[in-house]
Steps between C-alpha positions, in 0.01 A plus 500: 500500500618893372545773680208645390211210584631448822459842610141506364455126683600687822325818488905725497594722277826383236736748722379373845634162355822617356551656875424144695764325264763809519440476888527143469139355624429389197766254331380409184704337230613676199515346162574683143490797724150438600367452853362163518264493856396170670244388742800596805476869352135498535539372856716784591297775370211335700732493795607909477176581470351292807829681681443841368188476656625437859715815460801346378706741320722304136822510708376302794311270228837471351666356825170259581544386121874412581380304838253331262726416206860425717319378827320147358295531816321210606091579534557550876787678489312701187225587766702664785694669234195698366343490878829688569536720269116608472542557875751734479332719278174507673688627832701768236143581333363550869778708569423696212162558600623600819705761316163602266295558777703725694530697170213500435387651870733768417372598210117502596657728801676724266208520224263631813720755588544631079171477512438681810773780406401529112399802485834772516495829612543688215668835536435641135775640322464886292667775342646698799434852517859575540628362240258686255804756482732276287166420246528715187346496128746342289297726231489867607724425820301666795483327863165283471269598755203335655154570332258327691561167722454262731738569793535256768753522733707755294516266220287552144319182430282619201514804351632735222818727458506740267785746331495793286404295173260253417692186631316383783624207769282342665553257836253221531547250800823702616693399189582846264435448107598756277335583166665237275373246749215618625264258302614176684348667816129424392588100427671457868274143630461501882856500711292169663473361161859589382670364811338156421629527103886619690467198716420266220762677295787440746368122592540465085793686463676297758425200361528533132882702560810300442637447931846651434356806345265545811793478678728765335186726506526526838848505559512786225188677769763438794815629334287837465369493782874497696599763353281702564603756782160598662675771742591664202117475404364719757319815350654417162242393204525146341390439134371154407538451101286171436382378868301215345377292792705650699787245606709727571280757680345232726863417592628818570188625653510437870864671506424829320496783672141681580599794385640363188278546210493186278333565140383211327419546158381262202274498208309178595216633781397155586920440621392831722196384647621192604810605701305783618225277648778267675726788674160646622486181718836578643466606876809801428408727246763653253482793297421342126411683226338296199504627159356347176685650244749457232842542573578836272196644653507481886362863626755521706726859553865476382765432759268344750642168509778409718511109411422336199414118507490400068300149447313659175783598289480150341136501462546832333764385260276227348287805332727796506852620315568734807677382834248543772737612771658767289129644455405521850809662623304818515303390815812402680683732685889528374614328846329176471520147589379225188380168558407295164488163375521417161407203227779459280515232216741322321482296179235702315248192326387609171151438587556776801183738532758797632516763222875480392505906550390448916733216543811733615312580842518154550903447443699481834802720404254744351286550764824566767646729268155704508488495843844550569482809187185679774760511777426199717837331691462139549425434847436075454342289197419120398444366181254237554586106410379503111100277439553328206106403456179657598423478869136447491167648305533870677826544386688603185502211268882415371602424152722165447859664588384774678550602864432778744650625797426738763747804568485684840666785527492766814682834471537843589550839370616751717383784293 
């Protein structure tokens, strides 16, 4: 009998049978390089399913086969075997259950208290009234000012601010839009509803992400956040280029400063709301200021930054000619501290999406020359080990050939 018929005969699958011969339950005879399986193969299979059943994992199978093959036990000596044997793991299954039950007690215990505490304290999270004096028009450049509002607690939650020109922003949930983004504001879903799409989001990203890139993503999160000097943070301003899902804010959060004034911006409101909704459960509240905006249009005044973190260069390069930190240097003040990590590739596939004429933001010795040309001195960086294949679904997909690394760089210029 095949391969094929005597998997059928005893309801396996072809590859469950190749892996009881490679394991060596099943010794079948091969002939013309065919498995040829007798009535003692059938036996066996009968045999590691009956054990399967009683718990047995296919390595202690394995060592009862070699009792039952070497051992030529008489039927006596055949019946304390088993009586032995099935003994012993009933006392390690009762053990086990033991071990089960005790978990499971604490975890009833610890689902009553979630579900007892489930319901956070939310301290909600607005445009500060004092920092509406380093908000300007990026159009007509006049100090935006406060229209009408909902003030709570000195912070704007909704409301309008308004220049000298037509350009109106507008704050909804405590999160400032400006005019070119202004229109994701009326799709926002409930912060209830979002958190549960974020949860599902992480759960999916976790799983479906290569391990060792999960790993370098945080380790990339920790080199930032050590050198970070948060002493030097107090009353100084922080711009956030890109905070995503905020990885890196989350990290850094509990050590900055409360009168440091950390502005988060990105284009994508639903990143906003998210993060937003989370560090409003936070028992210490920092002073975050969220805006959804493009990069080359934050309304903030010029030289009010003191420290520039840089995730969205890269993200800006896939669409744009220009060098995003050389555009935003206006903001910065001309003693400033930079932050940035950035995607670098190698090995160009000529099926890559990139257009050829954005592809020199995303050249290692280019972008260090730029930064080095806008004064920065190298304080520390680490080129990331290179990924030679996509990580997972929510990442960039690689070409055959290609690969990707990671460049952090942190540096100062003293003006």
């Amino acid at each position: 009998m095949k391969i094929g018929q005597f998997s059928k005969q005893n309801k396996i699958s072809i590859n469950t049978t190749r892996h009881y011969i490679d394991l060596g339950l099943l010794t079948p005879e091969k002939a013309s390089g065919q498995y040829q399986f007798d009535e003692q193969c059938h036996n066996d299979v009968k045999d590691i399913i009956f054990l399967k059943n009683l718990g047995f994992t296919l390595s202690e199978i394995k060592t009862i086969f070699q009792y039952k093959r070497l051992g030529k036990l008489s039927a006596l000596e055949n019946n304390e075997f088993y009586k032995e044997i099935f003994l012993e793991k009933l006392h390690t299954i009762e053990h086990k259950i033991a071990q089960y039950e005790e978990v499971r007690e604490n975890l009833q215990n610890e689902l009553t208290h979630l579900t007892a505490s489930n319901k956070p304290k939310y301290k909600k999270i607005g445009l500060s009234l004092s920092v509406l004096s380093l908000l300007e028009c990026k159009k007509c450049g006049v100090t935006l000012s406060i229209k009408n509002g909902d003030i709570v607690n000195n912070q704007i939650l909704h409301g309008v601010l308004q220049c000298s020109c037509e350009h109106q922003h507008f704050i909804k949930d405590g999160i400032l839009f400006t005019p070119q983004t202004i229109q994701h504001a009326h799709h926002v879903k409930s912060p209830n509803h979002m958190l549960k799409e974020f949860n599902y989001f992480i759960s999916d990203y976790i799983k479906e992400t290569d391990e060792k890139y999960l790993d370098y993503i945080y380790q990339a999160v920790d080199w930032v956040y050590r050198r970070v000097d948060f002493e030097q943070l107090s009353h100084k301003t922080l711009l956030h280029l890109g905070t995503g899902i905020g990885f890196s804010l989350r990290r850094l959060y509990n050590s900055l400063p409360k009168d440091c004034l950390y502005i988060a911006v990105d284009h994508n409101y639903k990143r906003h709301y998210v993060l937003k909704n989370i560090l409003e459960t936070y028992e210490e509240q920092k002073n975050i200021l969220f805006i959804c905006s493009d990069f080359l249009h934050i309304p903030l005044k010029n030289q009010a930054v003191d420290f520039l973190m840089d995730t969205g260069s890269s993200e800006h390069s896939f669409q744009h000619e220009s060098f995003l930190l050389e555009k935003v240097q206006h903001y910065l003040k001309k003693e400033n501290n930079l932050i940035g990590a950035y995607l670098t590739y190698e090995n160009y596939h000529i099926k890559n999406v990139i257009n050829p004429a954005y592809r020199q933001n995303l050249q290692l010795n280019n972008i260090k020359e730029k930064i080095r040309a806008l004064g920065y001195d190298l304080v520390d960086d680490m080129n990331s080990i290179p990924v030679d294949q996509s990580p997972g679904k929510y990442e960039l997909p690689l070409q055959e050939g290609e690969k990707i690394h990671t460049y952090l760089y942190y540096g100062k210029r003293l003006g």
